[in-house]
N, C-alpha and C positions, 0 to 999 in steps of 0.2 A: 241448467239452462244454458243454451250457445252464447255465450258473450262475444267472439270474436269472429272474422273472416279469415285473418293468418293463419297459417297453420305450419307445423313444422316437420318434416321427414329426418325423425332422429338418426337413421342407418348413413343419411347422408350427409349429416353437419360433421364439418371437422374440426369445428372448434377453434376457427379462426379467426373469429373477435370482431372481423371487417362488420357483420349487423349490428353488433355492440355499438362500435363507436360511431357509426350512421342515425343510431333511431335517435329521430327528433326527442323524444321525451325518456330516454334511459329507461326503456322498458326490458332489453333484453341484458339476459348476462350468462356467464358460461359455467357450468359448474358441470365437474365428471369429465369433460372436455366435448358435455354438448350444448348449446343454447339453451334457455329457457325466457319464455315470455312471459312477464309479470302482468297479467290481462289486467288490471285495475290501470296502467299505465300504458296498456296500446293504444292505439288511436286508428290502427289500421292502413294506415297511410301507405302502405305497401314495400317502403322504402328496404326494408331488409330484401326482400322480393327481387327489387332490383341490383342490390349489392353483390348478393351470395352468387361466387360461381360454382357453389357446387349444387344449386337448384334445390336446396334444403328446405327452404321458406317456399312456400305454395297456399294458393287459396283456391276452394272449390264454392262453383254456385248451380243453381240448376240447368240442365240441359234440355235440348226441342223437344226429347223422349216425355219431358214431363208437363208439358203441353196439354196433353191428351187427358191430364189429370181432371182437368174442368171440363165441364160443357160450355161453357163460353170464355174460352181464353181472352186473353186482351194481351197489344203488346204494345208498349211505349217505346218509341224510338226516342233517344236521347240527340242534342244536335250533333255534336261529334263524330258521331254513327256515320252520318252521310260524305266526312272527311277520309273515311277507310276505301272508296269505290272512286278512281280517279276519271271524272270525267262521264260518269252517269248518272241520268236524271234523277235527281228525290221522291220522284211520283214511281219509276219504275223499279226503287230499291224498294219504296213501300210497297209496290206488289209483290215482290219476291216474298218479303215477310209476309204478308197475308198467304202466301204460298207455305207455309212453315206449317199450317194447321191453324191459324189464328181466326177469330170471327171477324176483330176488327184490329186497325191497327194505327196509333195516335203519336202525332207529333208533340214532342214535352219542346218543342221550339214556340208553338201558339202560348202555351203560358208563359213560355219566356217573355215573350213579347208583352203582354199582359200583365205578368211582373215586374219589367223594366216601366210602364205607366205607373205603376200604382206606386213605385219604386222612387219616381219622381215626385209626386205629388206628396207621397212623404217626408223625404227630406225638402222641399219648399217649404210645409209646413210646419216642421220641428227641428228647431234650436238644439245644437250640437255636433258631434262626429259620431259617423256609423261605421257599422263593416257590415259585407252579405252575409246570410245565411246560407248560401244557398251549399256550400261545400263543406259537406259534414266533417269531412277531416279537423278543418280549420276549425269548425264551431266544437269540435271535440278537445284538440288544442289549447282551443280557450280555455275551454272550464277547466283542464287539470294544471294547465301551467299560468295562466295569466288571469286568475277568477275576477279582479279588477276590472277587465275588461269585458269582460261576458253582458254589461249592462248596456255596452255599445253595439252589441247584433242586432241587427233590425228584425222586427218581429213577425216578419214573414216564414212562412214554409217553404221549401225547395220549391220549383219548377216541378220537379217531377212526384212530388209527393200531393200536389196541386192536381198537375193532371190526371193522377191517380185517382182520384177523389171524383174528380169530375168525369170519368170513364165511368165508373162505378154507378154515377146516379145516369147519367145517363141512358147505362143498359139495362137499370132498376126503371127506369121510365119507359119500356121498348117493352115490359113483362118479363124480363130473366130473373129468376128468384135470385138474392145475395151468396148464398150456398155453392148456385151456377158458376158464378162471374171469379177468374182467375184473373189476376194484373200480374202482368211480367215486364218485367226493367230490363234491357238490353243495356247491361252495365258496361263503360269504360274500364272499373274500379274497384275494387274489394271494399272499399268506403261504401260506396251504396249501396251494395251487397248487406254489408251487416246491420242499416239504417232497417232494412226489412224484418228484425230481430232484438234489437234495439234503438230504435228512434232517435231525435235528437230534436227535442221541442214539443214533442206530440207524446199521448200515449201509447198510440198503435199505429202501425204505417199500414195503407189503404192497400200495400205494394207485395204480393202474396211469395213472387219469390223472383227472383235476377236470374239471366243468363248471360254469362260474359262475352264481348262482342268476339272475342277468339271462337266461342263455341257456337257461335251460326256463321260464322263469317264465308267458311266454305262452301254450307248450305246453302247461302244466300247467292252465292256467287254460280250453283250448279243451275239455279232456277233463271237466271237473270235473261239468257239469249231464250227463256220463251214468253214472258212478262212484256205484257203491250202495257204501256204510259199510259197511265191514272188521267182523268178526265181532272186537269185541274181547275174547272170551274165549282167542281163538287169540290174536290179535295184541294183546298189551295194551299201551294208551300212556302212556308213562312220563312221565306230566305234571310233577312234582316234578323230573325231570332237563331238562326244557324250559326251567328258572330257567336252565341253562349258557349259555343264547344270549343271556346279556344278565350283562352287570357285576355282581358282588355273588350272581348264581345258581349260583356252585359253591360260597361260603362259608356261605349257607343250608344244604346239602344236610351242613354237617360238625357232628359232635356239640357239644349244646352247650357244654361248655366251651372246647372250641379256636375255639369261631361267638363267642364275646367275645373271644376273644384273637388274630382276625383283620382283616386288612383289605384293602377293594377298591379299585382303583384302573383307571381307564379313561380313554384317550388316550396318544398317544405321549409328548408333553410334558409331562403330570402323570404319567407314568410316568419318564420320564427324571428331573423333578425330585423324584421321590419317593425312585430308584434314589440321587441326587444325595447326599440326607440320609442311606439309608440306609449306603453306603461311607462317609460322616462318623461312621458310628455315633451320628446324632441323633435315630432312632427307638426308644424304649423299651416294652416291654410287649408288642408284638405280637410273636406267633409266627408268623403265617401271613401270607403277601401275595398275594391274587387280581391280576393284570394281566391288563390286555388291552390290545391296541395303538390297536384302535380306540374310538371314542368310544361309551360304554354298552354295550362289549362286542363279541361278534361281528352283533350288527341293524346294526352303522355301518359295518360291509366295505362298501368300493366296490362289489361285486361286485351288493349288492342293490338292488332296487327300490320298495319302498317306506323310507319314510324311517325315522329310526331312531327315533323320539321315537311314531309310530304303532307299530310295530314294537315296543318297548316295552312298551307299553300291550296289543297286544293277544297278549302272550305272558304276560304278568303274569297277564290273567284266565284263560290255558289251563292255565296252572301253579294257580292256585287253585284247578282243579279235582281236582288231586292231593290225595290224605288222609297216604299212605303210598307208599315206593319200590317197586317193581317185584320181587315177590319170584324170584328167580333165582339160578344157581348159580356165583357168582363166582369162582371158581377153573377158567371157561372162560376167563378173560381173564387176558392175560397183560402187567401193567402195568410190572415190575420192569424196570429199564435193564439191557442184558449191562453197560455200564462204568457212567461218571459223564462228565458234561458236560465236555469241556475248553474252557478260553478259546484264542481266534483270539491270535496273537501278530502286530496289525495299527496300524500306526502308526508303527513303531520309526525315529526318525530314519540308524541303521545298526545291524545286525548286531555289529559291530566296536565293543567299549565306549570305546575310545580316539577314536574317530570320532567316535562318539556323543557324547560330552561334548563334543567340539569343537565338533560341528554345535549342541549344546544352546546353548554362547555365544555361537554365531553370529546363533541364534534369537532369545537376550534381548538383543542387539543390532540385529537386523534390527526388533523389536518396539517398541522405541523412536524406529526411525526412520521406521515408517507413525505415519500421525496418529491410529488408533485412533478412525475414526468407525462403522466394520462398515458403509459404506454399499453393498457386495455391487458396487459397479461395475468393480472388478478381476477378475471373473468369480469369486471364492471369498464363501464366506457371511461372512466377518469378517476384520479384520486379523492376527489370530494363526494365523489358517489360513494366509492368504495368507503371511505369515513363512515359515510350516513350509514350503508351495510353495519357495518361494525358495531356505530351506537344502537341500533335495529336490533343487532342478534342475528345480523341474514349472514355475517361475514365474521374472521377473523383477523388480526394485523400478520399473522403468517400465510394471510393470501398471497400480499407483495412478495415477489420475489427476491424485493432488494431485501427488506425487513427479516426476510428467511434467511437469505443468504449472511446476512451482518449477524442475527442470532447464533446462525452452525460455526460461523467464524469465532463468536467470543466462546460460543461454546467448546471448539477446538482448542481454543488458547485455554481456557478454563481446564480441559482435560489433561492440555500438555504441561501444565502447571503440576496440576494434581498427580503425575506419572513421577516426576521428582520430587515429591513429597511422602515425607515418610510416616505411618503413623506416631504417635508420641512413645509405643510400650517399644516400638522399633528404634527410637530418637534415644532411648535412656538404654537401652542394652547397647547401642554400639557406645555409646557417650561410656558404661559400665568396661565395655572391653578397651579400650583404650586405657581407664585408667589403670587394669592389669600391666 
């Protein structure tokens, strides 16, 4: 079964360590002198993606071709989406996508909106600190590195796995048999990508398959000079939920007293060091914590084409033009989790706690006999990794280079010892001629 969205082009990795020491959670390492992805520890985050310049790391999703596959496509437009078109209306980028072959075509910014309510009314009524769910990275994150925290995700489903759900009954209620109906994600991400495949909080995602916004982007853009503007009294654009495709744009949307006692945060590594402080319990005062994996939110997914600092910019001024949310009846969406989040129990040196602690002083011994530079040249991203490898089985102490080299050295000295050494039948025959 597909567990992941990364994917890696062996012919082109060279085995230069930079994905290594980038992946947030130590999933890659280099062996042979090409990468390898430990999938129990990706997270998808895309970050190798961005690293590698030799274009080695690549993720595939589906394209407009496979559109055709259903008789009633559906496509979700994510908010971010509307950040890649500088300066063109929301109503006439949705017609260009209905121009793609689509039947109908839905904004994941109405459930935004709709989940930033229900979003409020939650934390007013329950005691503690939360984080969103809404960025699968992040809630991925959690369970394999911080399982602690996993009980703080609030127990809603994405935006887009929401409006999914409710595209769905809705075209089940119009008479399109379930069979018919196709849902496609105009992803930012390779994250969302693989939520279609693998979930995160759900059993099954309602979200049939993704297309990345690189791969309509041009489509979209050949149809636009003939697409007249969407009637927006039918179709009204939820500019105020359009703030979600960028960092800090679903903490706006929450009332204000929980909007002071929130905070956003954007990047993998300001999110992992955030997550850092917050398991130390060295954050106080905040209630709520926006994430997002990528940098300024969902504008900085791989997936897109324009850059995110434009992208930005010209989503800020479409959301300005918002007064007020989208008035709607939010009890079509169905946000509530059936369970609660579990943590991945990933990492464990063994099963077997008697093991385990053995293996654990093997560790803080193997730990003091790498030199602790994390120069990534033993194919793992740091020396405590590389330990763990070794008590594992995955590695040897002659990965280090230094440890090899210090070895061939006393073994050199060992040899050149032994070159002056005579055997003993040899030490009693010259001792025998001499006494001649």
């Amino acid at each position: 079964m597909k567990k992941h969205s990364v994917l890696l082009k062996e012919e082109l990795c060279e085995g230069c360590t930079n994905c290594v020491k980038n992946c947030p959670t130590k999933a890659i390492r280099v062996r042979n002198g090409k990468a390898r992805i430990r999938d129990e520890l990706c997270i998808d985050c895309a970050e190798c993606i961005r690293i590698c310049a030799y274009h080695a790391k690549y993720s595939l999703t589906a394209g407009i071709a496979d559109v055709s596959d259903y008789q009633y496509p559906i496509a979700l437009i994510p908010p971010s989406f509307y950040g890649q078109f500088k300066g063109i209306d929301p109503a006439k980028i949705k017609n260009a996508v209905y121009r793609l072959g689509f039947k109908e075509v839905m904004d994941v910014s109405l459930a935004a909106e709709a989940l930033s309510r229900k979003t409020s009314e939650f934390l007013a009524a329950n005691p503690g600190v939360f984080i969103s769910s809404s960025c699968p990275v992040v809630v991925r994150l959690i369970k394999i590195l911080y399982p602690e925290l996993t009980e703080h995700l609030i127990p809603f489903k994405a935006p887009v796995d929401a409006m999914a759900e409710k595209a769905r009954s809705d075209a089940a209620a119009k008479g399109v048999e379930p069979d018919e109906i196709g849902v496609f994600l105009i992803t930012p991400c390779p994250g969302k990508n693989t939520t279609t495949f693998d979930p995160v909080g759900i059993e099954k995602s309602p979200i049939d398959k993704t297309i990345a916004v690189s791969q309509v982007y041009q489509a979209v853009l050949a149809v636009l000079d003939k697409c007249q503007d969407l009637d927006e009294e039918n179709l009204p654009v939820p500019y105020l939920g359009l703030g979600w495709g960028q960092s800090g744009g679903e903490v706006k949307l929450l009332n204000d007293p929980i909007q002071k006692r929130s905070l956003s945060v954007s990047g993998i590594h300001r999110v992992k060091a955030l997550l850092n402080e917050l398991s130390r319990n060295n954050i106080k005062g905040v209630k709520y914590f926006e994430l997002a994996a990528c940098e300024y939110g969902c504008v900085g997914g791989v997936f897109n084409v324009v850059n995110p600092f434009q992208a930005r910019y010209d989503l800020r001024r479409l959301r300005a033009q918002g007064e007020q949310m989208v008035p709607q009846d939010d009890g079509r969406y169905h946000f509530k989790l059936p369970g609660k989040f579990e943590p991945l129990q990933i990492g464990q040196l063994d099963s077997n706690l008697k093991r385990a602690m053995e293996k654990l002083s093997q560790l803080e011994q193997e730990i003091t006999v790498l030199p602790g530079l994390d120069c990534a040249a033993c194919g793992a991203p740091d020396c405590k990794t590389l330990a763990e490898d070794i008590v594992t089985g995955l590695a040897s102490r002659s990965d280090c280079v230094f440890l090899l080299r210090k070895q061939m050295g006393d073994l050199a000295e060992k040899l050149s010892e032994l070159i002056h050494e005579l055997p003993p039948v040899m030490k009693n025959r010259n001792k025998h001629g001499k006494d001649r």
